[in-house]
Backbone as CSV, one residue per row, in Angstrom:
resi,resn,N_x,N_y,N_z,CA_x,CA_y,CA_z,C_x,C_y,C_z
1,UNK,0.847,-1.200,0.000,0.000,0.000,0.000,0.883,1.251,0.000
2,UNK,0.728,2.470,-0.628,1.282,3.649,-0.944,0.805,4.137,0.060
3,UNK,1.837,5.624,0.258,2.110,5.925,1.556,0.582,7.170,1.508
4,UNK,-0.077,7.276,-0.074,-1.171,7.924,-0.369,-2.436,7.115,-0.081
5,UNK,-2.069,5.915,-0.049,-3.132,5.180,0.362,-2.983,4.962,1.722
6,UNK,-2.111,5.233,2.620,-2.629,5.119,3.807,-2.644,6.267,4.539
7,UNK,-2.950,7.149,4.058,-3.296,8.371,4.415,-4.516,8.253,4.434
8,UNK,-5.022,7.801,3.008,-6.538,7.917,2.682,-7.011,6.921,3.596
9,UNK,-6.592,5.966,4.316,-7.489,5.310,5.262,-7.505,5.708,6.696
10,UNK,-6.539,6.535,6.831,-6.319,6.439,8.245,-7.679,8.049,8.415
11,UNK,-7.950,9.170,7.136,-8.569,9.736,6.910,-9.922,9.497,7.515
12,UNK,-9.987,7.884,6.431,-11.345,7.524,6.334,-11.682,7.012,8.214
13,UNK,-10.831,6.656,8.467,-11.241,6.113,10.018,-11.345,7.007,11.786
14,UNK,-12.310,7.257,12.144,-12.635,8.432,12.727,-12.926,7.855,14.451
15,UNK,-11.901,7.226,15.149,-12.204,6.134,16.229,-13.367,7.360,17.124
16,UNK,-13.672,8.107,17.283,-14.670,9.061,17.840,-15.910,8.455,17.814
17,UNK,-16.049,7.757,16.088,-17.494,7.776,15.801,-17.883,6.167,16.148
18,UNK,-16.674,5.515,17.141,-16.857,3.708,17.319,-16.768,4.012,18.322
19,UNK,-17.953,4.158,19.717,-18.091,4.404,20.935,-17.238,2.931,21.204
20,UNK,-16.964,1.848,20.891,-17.239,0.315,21.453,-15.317,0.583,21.503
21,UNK,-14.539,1.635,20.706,-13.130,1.271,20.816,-12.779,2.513,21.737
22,UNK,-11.999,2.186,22.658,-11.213,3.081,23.967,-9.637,3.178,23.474
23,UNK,-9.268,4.128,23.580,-7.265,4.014,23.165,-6.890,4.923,24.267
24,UNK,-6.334,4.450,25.089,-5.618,4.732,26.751,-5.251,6.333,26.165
25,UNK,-5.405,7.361,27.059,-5.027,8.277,26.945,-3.266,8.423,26.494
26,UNK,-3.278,9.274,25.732,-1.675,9.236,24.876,-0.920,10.129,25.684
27,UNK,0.315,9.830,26.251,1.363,11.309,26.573,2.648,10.997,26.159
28,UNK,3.617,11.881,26.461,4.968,11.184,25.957,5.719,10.090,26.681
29,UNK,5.396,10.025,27.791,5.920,8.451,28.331,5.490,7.124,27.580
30,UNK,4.189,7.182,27.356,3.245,6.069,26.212,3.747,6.508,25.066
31,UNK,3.936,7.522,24.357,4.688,7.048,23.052,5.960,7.014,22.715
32,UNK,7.260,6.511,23.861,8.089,6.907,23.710,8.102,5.251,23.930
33,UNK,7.108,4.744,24.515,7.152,2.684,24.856,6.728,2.378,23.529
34,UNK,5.842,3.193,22.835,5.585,2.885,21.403,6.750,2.661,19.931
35,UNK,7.679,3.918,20.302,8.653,4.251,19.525,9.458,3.113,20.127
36,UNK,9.581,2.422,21.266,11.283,1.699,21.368,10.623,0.321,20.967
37,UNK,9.371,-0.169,21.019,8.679,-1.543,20.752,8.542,-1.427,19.184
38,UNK,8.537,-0.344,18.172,8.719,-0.417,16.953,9.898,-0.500,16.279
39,UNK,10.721,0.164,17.545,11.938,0.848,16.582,13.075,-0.684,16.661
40,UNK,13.222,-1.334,14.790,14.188,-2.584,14.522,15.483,-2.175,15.593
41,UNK,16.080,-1.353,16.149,16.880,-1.535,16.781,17.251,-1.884,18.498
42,UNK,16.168,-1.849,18.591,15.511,-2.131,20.096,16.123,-3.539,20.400
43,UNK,16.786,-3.869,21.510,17.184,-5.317,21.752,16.066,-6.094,22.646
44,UNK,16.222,-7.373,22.467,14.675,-8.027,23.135,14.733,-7.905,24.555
45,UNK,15.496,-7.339,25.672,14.927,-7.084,26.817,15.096,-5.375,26.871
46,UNK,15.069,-4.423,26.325,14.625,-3.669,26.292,13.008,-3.481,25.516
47,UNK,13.069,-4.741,24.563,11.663,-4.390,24.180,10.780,-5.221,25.106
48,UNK,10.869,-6.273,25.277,10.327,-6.951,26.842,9.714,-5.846,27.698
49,UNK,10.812,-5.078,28.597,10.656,-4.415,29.553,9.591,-3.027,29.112
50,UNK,9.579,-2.728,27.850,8.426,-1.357,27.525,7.160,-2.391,26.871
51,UNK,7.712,-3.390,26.243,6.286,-3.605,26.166,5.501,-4.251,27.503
52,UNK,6.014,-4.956,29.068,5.147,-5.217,29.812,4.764,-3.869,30.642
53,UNK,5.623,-2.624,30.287,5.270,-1.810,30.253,3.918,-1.182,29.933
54,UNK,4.006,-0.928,28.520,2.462,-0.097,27.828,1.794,-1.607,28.047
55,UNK,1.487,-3.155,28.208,0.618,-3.925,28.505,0.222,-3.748,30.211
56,UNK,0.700,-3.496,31.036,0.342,-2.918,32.088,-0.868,-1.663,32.368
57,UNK,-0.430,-0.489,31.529,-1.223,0.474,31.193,-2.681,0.051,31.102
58,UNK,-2.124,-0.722,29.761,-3.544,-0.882,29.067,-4.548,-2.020,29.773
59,UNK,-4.035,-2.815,30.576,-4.885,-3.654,31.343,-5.389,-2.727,32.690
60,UNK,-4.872,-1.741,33.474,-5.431,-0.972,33.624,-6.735,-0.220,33.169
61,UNK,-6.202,0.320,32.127,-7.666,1.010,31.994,-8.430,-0.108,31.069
62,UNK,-8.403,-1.232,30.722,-9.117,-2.142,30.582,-10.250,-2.300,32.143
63,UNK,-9.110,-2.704,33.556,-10.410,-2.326,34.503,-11.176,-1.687,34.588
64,UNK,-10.535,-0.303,33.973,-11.557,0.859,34.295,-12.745,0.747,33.556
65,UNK,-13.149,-0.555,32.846,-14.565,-0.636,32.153,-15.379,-1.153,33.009
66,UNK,-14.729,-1.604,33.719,-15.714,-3.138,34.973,-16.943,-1.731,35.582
67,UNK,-17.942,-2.294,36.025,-18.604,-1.236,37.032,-18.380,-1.135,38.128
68,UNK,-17.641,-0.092,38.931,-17.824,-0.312,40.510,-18.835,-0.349,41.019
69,UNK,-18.562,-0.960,42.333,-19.774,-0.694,43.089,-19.361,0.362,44.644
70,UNK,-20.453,0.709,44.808,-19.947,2.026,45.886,-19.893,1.024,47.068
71,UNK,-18.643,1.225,48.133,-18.756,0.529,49.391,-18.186,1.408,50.730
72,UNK,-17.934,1.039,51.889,-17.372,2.288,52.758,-17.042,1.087,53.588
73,UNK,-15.967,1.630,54.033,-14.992,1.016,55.041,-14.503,1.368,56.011
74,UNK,-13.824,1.080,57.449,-13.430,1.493,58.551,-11.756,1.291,58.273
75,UNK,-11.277,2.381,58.509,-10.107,2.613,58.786,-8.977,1.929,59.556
76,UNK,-7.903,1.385,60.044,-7.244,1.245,61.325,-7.454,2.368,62.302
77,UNK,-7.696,3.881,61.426,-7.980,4.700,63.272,-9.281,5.180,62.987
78,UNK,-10.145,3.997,62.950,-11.728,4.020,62.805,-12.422,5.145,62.247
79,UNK,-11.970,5.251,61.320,-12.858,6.335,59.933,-13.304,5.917,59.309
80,UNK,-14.555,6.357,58.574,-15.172,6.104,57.401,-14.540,6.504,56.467
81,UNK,-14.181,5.631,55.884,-14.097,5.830,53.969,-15.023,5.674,52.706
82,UNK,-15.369,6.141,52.326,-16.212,5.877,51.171,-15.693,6.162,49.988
83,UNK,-15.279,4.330,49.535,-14.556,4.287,48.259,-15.444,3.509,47.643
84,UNK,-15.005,2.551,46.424,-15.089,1.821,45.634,-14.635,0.122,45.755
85,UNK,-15.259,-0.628,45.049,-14.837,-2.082,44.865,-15.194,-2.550,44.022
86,UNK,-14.716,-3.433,43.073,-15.409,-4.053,41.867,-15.502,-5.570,41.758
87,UNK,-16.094,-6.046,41.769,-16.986,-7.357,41.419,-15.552,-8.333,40.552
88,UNK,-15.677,-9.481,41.681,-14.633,-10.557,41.508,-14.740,-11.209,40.607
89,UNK,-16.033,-11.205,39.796,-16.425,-12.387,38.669,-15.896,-11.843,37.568
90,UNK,-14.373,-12.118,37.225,-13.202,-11.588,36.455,-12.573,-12.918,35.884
91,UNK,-12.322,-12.992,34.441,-11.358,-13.891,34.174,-10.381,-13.133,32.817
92,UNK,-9.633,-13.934,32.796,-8.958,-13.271,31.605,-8.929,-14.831,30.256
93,UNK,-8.718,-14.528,28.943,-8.575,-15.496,27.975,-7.315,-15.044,27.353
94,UNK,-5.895,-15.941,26.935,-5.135,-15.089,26.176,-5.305,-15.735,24.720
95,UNK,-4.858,-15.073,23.645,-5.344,-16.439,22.168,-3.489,-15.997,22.111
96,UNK,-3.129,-17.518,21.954,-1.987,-17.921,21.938,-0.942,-17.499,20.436
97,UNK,-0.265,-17.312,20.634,1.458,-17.819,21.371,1.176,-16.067,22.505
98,UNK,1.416,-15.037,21.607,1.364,-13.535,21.659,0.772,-13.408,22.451
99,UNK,-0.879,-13.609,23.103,-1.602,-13.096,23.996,-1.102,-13.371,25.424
100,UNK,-0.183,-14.584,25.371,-0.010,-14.869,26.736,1.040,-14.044,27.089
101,UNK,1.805,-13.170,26.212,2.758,-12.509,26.976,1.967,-11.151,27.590
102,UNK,0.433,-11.239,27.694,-0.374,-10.042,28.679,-0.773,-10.666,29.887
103,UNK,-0.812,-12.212,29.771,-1.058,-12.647,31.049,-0.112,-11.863,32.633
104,UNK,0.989,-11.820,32.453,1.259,-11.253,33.555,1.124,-9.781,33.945
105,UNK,0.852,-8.843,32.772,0.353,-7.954,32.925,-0.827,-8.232,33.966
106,UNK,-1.942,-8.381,33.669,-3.144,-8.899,34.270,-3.299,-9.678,35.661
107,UNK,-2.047,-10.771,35.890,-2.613,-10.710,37.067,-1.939,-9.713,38.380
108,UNK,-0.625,-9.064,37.661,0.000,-7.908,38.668,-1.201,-7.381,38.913
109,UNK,-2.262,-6.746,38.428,-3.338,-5.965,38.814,-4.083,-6.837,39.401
110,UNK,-4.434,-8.052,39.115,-5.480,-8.876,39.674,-4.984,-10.515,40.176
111,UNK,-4.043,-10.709,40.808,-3.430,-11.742,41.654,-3.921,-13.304,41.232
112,UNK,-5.637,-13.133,41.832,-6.507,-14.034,42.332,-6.856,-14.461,40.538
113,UNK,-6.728,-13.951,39.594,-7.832,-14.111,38.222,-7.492,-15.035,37.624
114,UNK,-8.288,-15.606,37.208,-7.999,-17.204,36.362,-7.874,-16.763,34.741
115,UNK,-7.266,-17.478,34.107,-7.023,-17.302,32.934,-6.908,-18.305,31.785
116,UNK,-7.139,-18.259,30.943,-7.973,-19.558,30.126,-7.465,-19.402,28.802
117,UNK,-7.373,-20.003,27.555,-6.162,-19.991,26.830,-7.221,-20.391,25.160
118,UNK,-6.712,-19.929,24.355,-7.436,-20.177,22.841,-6.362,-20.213,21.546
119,UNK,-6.400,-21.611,21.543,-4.780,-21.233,20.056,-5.826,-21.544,18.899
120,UNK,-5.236,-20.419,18.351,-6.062,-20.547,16.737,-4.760,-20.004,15.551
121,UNK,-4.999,-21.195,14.760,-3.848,-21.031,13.520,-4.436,-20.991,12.577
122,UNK,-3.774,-20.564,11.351,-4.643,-20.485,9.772,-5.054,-21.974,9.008
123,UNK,-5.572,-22.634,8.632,-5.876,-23.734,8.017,-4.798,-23.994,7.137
124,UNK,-4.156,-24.844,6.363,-2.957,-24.790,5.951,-3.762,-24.618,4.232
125,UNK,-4.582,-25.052,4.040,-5.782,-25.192,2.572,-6.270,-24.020,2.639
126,UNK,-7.369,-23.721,3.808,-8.116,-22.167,3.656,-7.651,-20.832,3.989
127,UNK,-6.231,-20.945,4.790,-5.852,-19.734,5.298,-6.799,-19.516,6.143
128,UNK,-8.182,-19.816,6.539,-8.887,-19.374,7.274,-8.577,-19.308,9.325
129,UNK,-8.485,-18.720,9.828,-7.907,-19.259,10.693,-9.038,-20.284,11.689
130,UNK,-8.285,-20.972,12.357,-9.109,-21.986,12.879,-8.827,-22.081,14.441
131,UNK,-10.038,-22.585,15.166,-9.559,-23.023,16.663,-8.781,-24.245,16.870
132,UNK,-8.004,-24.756,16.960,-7.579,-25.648,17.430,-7.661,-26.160,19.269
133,UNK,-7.874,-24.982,19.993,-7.605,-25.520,21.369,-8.363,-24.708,22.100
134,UNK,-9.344,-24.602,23.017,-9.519,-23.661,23.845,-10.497,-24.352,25.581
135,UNK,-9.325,-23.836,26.372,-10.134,-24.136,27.810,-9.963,-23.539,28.573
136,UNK,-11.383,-23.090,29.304,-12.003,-21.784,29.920,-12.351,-21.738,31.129
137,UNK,-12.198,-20.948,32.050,-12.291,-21.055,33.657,-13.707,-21.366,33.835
138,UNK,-14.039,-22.277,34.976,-15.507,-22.778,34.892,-16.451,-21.687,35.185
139,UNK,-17.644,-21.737,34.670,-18.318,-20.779,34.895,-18.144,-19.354,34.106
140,UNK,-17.494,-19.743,33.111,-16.999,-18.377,32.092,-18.304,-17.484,31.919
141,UNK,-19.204,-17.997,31.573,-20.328,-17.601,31.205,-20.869,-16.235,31.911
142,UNK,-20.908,-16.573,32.879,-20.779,-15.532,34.372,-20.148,-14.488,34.651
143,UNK,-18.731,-14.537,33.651,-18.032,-13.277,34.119,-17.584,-12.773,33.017
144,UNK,-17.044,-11.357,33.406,-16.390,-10.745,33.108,-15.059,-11.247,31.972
145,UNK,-15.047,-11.075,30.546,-13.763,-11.781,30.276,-12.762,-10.409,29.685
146,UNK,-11.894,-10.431,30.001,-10.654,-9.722,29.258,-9.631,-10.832,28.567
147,UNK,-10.329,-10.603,27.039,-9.554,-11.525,25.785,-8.291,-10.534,25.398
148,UNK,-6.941,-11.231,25.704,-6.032,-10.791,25.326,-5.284,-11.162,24.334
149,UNK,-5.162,-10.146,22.801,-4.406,-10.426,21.959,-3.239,-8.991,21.745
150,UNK,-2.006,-8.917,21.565,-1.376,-7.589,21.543,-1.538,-6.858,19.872
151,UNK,-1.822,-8.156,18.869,-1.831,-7.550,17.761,-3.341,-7.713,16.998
152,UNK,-3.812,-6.605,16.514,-4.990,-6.403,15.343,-4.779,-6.067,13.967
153,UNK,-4.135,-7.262,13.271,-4.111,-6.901,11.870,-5.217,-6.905,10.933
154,UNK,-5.440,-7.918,10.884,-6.833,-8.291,10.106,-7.687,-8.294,10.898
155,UNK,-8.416,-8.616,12.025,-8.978,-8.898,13.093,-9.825,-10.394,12.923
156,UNK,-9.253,-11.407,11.828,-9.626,-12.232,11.869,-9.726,-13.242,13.115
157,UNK,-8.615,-13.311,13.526,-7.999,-14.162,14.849,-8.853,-13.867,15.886
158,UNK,-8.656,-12.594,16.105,-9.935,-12.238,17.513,-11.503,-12.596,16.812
159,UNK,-11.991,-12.168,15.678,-12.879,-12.982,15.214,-13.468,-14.245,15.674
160,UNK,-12.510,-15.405,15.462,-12.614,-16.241,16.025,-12.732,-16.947,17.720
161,UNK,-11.919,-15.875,18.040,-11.516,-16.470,19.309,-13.186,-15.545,20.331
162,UNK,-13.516,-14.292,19.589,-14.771,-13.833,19.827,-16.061,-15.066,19.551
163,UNK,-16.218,-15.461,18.600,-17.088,-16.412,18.097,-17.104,-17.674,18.844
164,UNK,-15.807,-17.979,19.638,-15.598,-19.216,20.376,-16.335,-18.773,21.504
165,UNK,-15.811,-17.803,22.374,-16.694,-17.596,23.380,-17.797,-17.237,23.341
166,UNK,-18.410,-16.443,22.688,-19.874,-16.561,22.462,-20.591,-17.628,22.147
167,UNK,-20.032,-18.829,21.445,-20.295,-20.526,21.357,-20.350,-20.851,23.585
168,UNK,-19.676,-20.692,23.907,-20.072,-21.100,24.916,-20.300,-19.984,26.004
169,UNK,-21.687,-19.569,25.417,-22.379,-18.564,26.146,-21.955,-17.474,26.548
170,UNK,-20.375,-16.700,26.295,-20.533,-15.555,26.905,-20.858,-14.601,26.312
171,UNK,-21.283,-13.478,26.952,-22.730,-12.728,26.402,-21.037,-11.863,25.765
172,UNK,-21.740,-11.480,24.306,-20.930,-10.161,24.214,-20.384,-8.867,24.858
173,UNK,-21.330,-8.512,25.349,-21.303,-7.517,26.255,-20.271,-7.809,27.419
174,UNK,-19.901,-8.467,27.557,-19.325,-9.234,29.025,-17.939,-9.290,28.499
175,UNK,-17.684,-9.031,27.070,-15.997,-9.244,26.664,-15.537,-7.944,26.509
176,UNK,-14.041,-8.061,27.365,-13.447,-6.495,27.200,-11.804,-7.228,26.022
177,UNK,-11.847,-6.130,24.976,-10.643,-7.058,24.605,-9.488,-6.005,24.866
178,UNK,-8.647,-6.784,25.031,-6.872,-6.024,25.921,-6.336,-6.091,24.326
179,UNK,-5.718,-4.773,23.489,-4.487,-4.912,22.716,-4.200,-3.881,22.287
180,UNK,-2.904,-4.276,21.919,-1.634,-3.173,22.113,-1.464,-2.038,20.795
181,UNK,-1.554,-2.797,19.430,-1.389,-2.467,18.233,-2.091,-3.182,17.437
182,UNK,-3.523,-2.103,16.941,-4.600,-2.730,15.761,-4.454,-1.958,14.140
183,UNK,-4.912,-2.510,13.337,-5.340,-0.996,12.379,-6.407,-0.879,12.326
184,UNK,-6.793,-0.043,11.646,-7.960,0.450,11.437,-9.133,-0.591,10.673
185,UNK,-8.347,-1.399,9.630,-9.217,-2.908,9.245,-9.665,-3.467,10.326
186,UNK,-8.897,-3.891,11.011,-8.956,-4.848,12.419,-10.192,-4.485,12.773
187,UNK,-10.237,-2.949,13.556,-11.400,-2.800,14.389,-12.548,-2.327,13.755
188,UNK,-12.902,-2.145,12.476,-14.177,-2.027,11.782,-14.536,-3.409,11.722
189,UNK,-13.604,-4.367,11.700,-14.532,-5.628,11.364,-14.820,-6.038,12.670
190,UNK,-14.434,-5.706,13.819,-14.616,-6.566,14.819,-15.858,-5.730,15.372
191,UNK,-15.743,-4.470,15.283,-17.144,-4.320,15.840,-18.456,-3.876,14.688
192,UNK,-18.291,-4.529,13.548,-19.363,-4.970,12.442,-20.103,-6.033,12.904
193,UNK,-19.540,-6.774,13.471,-20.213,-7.935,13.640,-20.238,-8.284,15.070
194,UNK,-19.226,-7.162,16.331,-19.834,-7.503,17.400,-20.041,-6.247,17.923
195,UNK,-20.836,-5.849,17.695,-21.069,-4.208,18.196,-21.269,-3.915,19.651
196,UNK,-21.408,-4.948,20.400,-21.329,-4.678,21.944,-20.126,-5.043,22.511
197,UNK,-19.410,-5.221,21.778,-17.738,-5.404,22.359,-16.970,-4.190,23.476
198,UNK,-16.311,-4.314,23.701,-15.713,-3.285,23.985,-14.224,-3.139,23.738
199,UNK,-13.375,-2.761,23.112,-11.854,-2.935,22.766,-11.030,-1.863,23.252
200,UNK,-10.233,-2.096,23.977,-8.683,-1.516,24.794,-7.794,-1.454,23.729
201,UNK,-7.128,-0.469,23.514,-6.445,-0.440,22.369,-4.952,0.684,23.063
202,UNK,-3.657,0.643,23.067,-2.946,1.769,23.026,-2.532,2.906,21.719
203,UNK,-3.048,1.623,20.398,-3.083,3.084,19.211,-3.567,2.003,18.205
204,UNK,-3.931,2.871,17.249,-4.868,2.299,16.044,-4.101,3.019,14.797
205,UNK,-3.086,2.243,14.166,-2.564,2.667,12.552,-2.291,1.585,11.730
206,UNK,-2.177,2.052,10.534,-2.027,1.714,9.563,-0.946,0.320,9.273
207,UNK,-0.088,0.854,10.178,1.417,-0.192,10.843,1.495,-0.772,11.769
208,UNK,0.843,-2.275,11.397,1.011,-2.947,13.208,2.155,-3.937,13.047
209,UNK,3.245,-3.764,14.219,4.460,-4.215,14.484,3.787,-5.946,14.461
210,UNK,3.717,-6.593,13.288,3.416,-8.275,13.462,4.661,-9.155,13.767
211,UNK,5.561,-8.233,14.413,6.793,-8.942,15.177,6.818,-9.073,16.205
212,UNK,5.785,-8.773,16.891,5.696,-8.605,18.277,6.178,-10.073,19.059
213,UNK,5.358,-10.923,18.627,5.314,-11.673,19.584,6.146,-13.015,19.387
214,UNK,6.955,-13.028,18.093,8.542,-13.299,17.901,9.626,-12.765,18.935
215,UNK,9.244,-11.368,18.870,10.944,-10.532,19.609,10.593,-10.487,21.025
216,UNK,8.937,-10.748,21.457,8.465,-10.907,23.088,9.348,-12.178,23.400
217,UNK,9.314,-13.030,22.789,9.387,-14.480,23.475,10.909,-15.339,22.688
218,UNK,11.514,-14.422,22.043,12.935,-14.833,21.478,12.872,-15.799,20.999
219,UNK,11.696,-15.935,19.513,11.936,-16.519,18.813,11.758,-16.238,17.183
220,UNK,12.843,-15.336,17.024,12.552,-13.862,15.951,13.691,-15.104,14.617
């Protein structure tokens, strides 16, 4: 694609007008984890260390979708507090090899959370990609899921791994998806067809680093 043609798409794509996609507020600390996780000269534990970096972030304000609930508490020197708490019925899904390097993101924030796993590869005949494997904390149905993939190229893969869990009952609405680097293809198709999604994103272009999860796990 010409560098005129991806102008003209990134034009055409207006993330304002897709209430269902969130992209973590931007400053220069977040795009400076952006620039060293793109940039070919980056060595793999410097890119390690920024990307569990900006995956930290973004599972963050991934919580920040859950609903609190209002609660109040007593102090050690017996005060009222009136804070917040949010509802334990939390799991996470990663779709494999790549997604699992957000698992530890996720449970630094959440210790206790179970996490459940989906490998899907391309058909070697259809290119289509396919499930091959997936097993899910009991009672999935029930909670809360944060599906973690770091990359959105096509958004076929999450496609699938969306379609799997909704095969075993979880309500759309109930999936938050965690990732790092989509384009703009990616997330028109994913919320075409699941419009109650909700997607965590740290940036949405034209260029998604599909090395990621080679140079995560040192096997580039």
């Amino acid at each position: 694609m010409t560098d005129m043609a991806n102008h003209r798409a990134d034009d055409e794509f207006n993330p304002a007008k897709i209430p269902q996609l969130k992209i973590i507020p931007i400053n220069d600390q977040i795009k400076e984890l952006q620039t060293i996780i793109r940039d070919r000269k980056t060595c793999r534990s410097d890119f390690v260390f920024c990307a569990d970096r900006l995956i930290r972030l973004v599972v963050e304000e991934g919580l920040n979708q859950l609903p609190p609930v209002d609660t109040d508490i007593v102090t050690p020197t017996n005060e009222v507090y009136h804070g917040v708490q949010f509802p334990g019925a939390n799991c996470g899904i990663s779709i494999m090899r790549s997604g699992e390097a957000m698992e530890r993101g996720l449970r630094d924030c959440c210790s206790s959370i179970r996490i459940g796993k989906i490998l899907i590869q391309d058909h070697d005949e259809t290119k289509q990609p396919m499930v091959y494997y997936a097993k899910f904390p009991p009672d999935v149905e029930n909670r809360k899921v944060f599906l973690m993939y770091p990359l959105l190229k096509t958004g076929k893969t999450a496609i699938a791994a969306i379609n799997t869990l909704i095969n075993n009952s979880v309500s759309e609405s109930n999936i938050i998806f965690l990732n790092l680097f989509a384009t703009p293809e990616s997330i028109l198709a994913i919320v075409k067809l699941y419009p109650q999604i909700t997607i965590l994103s740290s940036e949405v272009d034209q260029v998604c680093p599909d090395y990621f999860g080679q140079k995560y796990f040192g096997t580039e």
